[in-house]
Each structure stands twice: as C-alpha cells, then as structure tokens.
C-alpha positions as CSV (number, residue, x, y, z in Angstrom):
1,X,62.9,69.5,92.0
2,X,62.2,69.5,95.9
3,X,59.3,72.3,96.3
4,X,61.1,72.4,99.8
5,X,64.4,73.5,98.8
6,X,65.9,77.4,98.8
7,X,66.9,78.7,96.2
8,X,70.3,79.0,96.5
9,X,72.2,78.2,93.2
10,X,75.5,77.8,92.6
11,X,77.7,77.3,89.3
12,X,81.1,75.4,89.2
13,X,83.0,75.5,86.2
14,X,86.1,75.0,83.8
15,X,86.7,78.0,81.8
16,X,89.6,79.0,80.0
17,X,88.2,81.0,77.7
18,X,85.1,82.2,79.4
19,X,82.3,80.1,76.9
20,X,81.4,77.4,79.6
21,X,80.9,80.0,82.4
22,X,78.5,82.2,80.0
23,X,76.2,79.3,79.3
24,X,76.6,78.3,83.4
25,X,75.4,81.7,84.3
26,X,72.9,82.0,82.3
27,X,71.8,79.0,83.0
28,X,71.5,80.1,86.5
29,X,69.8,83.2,85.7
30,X,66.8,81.1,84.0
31,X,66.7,79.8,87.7
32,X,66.1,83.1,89.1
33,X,69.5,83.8,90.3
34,X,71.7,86.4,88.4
35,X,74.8,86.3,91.1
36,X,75.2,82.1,91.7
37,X,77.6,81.3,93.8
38,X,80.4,80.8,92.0
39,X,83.2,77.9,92.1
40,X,85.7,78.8,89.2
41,X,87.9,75.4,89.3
42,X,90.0,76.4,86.6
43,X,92.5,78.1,88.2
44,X,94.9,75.7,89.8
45,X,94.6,77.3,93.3
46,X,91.0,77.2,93.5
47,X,91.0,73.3,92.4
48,X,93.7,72.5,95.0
49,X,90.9,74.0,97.4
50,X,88.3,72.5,96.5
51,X,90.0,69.0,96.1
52,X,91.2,69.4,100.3
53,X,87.5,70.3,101.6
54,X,85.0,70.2,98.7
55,X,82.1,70.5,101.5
56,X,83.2,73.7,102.5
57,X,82.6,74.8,99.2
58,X,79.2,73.6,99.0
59,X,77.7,74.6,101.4
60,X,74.4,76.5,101.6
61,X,74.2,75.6,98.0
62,X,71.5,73.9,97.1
63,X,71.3,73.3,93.2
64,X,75.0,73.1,91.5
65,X,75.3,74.0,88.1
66,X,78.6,71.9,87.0
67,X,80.0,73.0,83.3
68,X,83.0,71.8,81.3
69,X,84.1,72.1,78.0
70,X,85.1,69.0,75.9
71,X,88.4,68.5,74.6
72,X,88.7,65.8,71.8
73,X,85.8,64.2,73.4
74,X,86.6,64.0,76.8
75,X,87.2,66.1,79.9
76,X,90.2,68.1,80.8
77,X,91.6,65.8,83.1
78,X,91.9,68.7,86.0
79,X,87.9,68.6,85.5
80,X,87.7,64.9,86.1
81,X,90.2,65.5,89.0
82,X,87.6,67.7,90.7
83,X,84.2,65.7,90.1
84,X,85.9,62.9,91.9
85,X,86.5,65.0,94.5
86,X,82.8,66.2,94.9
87,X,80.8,65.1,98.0
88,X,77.0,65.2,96.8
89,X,75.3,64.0,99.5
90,X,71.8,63.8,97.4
91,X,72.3,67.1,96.1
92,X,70.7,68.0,93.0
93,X,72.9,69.3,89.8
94,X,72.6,70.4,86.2
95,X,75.4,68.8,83.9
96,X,76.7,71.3,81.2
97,X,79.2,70.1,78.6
98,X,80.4,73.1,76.0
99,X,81.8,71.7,72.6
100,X,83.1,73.2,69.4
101,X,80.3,72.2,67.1
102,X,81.7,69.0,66.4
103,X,80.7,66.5,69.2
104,X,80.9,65.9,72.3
105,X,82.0,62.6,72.8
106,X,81.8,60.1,75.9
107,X,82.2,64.0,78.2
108,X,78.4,64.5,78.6
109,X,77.9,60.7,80.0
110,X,81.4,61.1,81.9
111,X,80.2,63.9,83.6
112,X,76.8,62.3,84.2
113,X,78.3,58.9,86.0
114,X,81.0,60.5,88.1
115,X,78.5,63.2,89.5
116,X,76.0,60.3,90.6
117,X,78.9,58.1,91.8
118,X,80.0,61.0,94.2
119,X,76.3,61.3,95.3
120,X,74.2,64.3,93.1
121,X,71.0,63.9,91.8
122,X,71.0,64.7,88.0
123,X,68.3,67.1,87.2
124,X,69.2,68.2,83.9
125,X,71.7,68.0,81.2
126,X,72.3,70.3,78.4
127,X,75.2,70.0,75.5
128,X,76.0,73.7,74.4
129,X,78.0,75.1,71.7
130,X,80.8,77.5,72.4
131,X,83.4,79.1,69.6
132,X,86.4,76.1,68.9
133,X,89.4,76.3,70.8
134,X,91.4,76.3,67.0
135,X,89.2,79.0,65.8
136,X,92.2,80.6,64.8
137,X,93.1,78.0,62.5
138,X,89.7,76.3,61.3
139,X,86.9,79.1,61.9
140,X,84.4,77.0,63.7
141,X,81.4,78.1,65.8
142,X,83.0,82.0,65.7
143,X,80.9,84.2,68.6
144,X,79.4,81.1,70.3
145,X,77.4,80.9,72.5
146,X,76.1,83.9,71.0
147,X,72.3,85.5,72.1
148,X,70.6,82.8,70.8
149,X,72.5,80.1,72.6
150,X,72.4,82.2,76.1
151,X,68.6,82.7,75.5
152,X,67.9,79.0,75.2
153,X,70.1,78.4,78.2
154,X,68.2,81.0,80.3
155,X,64.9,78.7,79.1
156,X,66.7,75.3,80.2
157,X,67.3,76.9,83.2
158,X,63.6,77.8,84.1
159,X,62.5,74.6,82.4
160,X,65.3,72.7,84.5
161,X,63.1,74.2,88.4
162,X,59.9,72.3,87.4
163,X,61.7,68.8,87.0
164,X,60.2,66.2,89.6
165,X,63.0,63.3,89.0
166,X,66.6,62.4,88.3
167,X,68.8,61.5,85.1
168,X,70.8,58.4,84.8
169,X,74.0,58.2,83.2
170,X,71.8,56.1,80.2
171,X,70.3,58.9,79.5
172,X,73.0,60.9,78.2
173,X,74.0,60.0,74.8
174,X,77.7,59.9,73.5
175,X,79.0,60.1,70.3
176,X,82.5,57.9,69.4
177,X,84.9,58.7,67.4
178,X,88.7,57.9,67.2
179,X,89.3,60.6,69.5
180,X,86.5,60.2,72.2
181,X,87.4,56.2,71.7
182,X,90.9,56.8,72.4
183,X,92.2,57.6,76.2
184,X,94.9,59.8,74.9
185,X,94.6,63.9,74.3
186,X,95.5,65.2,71.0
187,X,96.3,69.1,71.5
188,X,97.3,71.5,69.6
189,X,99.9,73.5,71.6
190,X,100.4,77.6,71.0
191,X,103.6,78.9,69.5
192,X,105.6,81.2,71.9
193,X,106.9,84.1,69.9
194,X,109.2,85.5,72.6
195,X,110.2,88.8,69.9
196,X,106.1,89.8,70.3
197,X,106.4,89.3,74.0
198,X,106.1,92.5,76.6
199,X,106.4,89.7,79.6
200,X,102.4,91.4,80.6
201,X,102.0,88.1,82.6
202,X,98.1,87.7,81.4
203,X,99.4,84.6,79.7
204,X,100.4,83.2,82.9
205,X,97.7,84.6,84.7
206,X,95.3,82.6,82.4
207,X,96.7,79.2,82.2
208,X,94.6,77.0,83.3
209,X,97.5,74.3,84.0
210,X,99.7,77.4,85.2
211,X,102.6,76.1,83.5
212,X,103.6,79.8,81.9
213,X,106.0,81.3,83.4
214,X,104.9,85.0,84.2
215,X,108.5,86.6,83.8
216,X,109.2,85.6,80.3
217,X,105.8,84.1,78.7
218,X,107.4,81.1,77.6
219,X,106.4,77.6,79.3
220,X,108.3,77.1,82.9
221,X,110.3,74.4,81.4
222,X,110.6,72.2,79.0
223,X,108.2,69.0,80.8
224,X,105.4,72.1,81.1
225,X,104.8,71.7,77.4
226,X,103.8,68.3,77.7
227,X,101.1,69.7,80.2
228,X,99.8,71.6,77.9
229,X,96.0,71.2,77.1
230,X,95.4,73.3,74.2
231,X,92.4,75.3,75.6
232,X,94.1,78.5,73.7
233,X,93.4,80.9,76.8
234,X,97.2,82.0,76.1
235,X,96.1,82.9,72.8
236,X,92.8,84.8,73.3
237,X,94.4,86.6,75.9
238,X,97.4,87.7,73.8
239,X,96.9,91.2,72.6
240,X,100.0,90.9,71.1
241,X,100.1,87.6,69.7
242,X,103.5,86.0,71.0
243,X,101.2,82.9,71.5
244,X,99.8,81.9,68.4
245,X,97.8,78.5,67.4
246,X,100.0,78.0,64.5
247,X,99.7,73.9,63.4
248,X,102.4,72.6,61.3
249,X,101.3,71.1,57.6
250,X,100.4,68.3,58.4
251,X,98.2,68.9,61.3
252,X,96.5,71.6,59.6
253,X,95.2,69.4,56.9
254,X,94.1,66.6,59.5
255,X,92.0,69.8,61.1
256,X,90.4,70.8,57.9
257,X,88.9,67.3,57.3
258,X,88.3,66.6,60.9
259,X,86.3,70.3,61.6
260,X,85.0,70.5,57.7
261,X,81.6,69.5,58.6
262,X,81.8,72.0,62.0
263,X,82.7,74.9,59.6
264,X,79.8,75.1,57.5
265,X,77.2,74.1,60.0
266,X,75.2,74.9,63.0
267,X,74.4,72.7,65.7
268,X,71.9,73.4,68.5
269,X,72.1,72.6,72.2
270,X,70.8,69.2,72.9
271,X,68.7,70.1,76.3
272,X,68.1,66.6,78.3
273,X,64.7,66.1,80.7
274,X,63.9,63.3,83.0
C-alpha cells in the first residue's frame, strides 16, 4: 500500500444477517482501525444514497473494505447495483465474499472486475465462511464466522497494510457449478405464519429488499414475493417464528444432496496476495 496514505479505513457492506459485517470489521481492525467508517448498503435507503452521490460517501476514506455474501454463486443483485455505482478514482480496496461453506462461485471474481472497472485498486481478497442462510433446514457452517475465522481476518487485515501492488480480476478464482453457471437465483423464500405474528415490525425493519410490510408481517403484496432473496434476515430476526425457512419435499431433498458435503466439513478462508 501507499506508505503516503492515512489511515483512514472504511467498510461497505451487504449484511442481512450480520456474518459479512463481522468478518469486514474485523478485518478492519487488523488494519488498526476498530470504528471504520461504515457504509451499510443493505438497507434500501442507504443504497438509494449511495447510488445518487457515491463520492460523498467516500470521501476521506482512503482504504475501502467492500463485503458481500454469495447467494447461489453470485451476488445479490442490490450488491451488483451498488459496485457499479462506485467511483474509485485509484482508490485502493479489500474484496470480501462470505459463503455458506459450499462455494463461492463466479462472486469473488465478480466483485473483483466490477471494482477495477469503476476505478479501485485491488489490494486484497479474502473468501470467508459465514453460517448458511438455510441453516434452519440443512445445518451448515452453524456459529460462523466463529473466533477462529475473525482471528484470521484480523491477520488478513494486518497482512493486507504491507502489500506493495494490485490484484487482477485473474487472480481470483471461481468455482462453477449449475448455479454459479446459471444467471437465474434459486431462493428459498420464508413461510409467513400470520397466527405467530405480534405485527413487532423487526421483520420489516430487516429486509434487506424492504418488501415486508411492517403492519401485518406478511409481504406488501403479492409481486414482493417474487423479490424475495432468501437471505433469511426475516427468520433470524423472528423471535417468534411467523417466518420460517420451511422447504417443501422436494426442495428439501435437492438441499440435502446439494449442502451434504457442506454439512460434514470445514472449509477455511482462502486469503488472496498480490
């Protein structure tokens, strides 16, 4: 990294349930900085801000920790939306992609080329493992990132200050399958149990997409479902569980087969270096 530079560090993330912004923050506490700047585009409100002036936002930042999690793959598409709205200007940026111990697809690289299109300077790039969004229903990486995985970020993120050149998107490996392959998302969408339901609003409150509706917990209408990304932030939010990740028979099976191999193992971050 430039010796020249302050250190002023900043983290922008996609969160729903919280696992991407752990590993970005402690990430950024590696760095030396335990309160980054922080630029939390997964509510809808902050993304609609930063997508209007996006150099407001980064200003007086001068390393950008960037963090997603991948869904079947891929990026949410509201993450995609913002990277493409990023002005770099040659700023330098650690790439974070958070998956469910299965793979993570053609994310990392996506990540990687769109970040350098819209002018950053890769530093870094880490994959990290974070608890499955369908936990519920296939236990898969259960507490992750846990104090191991936050330890090895803080590491990354000291190793990450003595780089002295850039990633290209080539160096960022990808891993296809039929979902990663395939430009479609596959979901799994919670069931609304409206009996369970105290109307608390936290579903609403959490949703990413914000296509809840706050007075009755249900989705807005019936188009919002199809909006729907599956990130289960309803669900982990749900004290009382009137949204539930409840998979008909069919998909359930498909998940056992496709998340078998997740289940019984443990992957490790995959930490990238120019």
């Amino acid at each position: 990294m430039n010796e020249n530079k302050t250190n002023s560090i900043g983290v922008m993330y996609f969160s729903p349930t919280k696992t991407t912004a752990k590993i970005c923050k402690a990430i950024a506490s590696g760095m030396g900085e335990n309160v980054p700047a922080e630029l939390n585009i997964t509510k809808p409100d902050f993304r609609k801000k930063l997508i209007s002036n996006p150099e407001a936002l980064l200003n007086g930042i001068d390393h950008l920790i960037v963090g997603a999690p991948v869904y079947t793959g891929k990026l949410p598409q509201q993450v995609i939306e913002s990277l493409n709205a990023m002005v770099g200007e040659g700023k330098e940026c650690t790439i974070v992609v958070v998956y469910g111990n299965r793979d993570y697809g053609v994310a990392f690289r996506n990540m990687a080329e769109i970040l350098i299109r819209r002018g950053f300077k890769i530093t870094t790039a880490g994959a990290f493992i974070g608890q499955h969004s369908y936990s519920d229903v296939i236990p898969v990486a259960m507490g992750r990132p846990d104090i191991t995985d936050l330890e090895k970020a803080k590491i990354f993120g000291a190793d990450s200050l003595i780089t002295s050149s850039y990633l290209v998107p080539e160096d960022i490996p990808v891993q296809l399958d039929m979902f990663s392959k395939s430009k479609k998302h596959y979901p799994l969408k919670p069931l609304f149990k409206p009996e369970k339901c105290t109307q608390c609003g936290i579903c609403s409150e959490t949703c990413p997409v914000g296509i809840i509706s706050p007075e009755t917990g249900d989705y807005v209408n019936k188009k919002a479902k199809n909006l729907c990304i599956g990130c289960m932030a309803c669900v982990r939010n749900c004290k009382n569980e009137a949204r539930i990740a409840k998979p008909d028979f069919i998909m359930k099976l498909m998940m056992k087969q496709i998340l078998k191999k997740a289940s019984v193992q443990r992957l490790e971050p995959l930490l990238i270096f120019p």
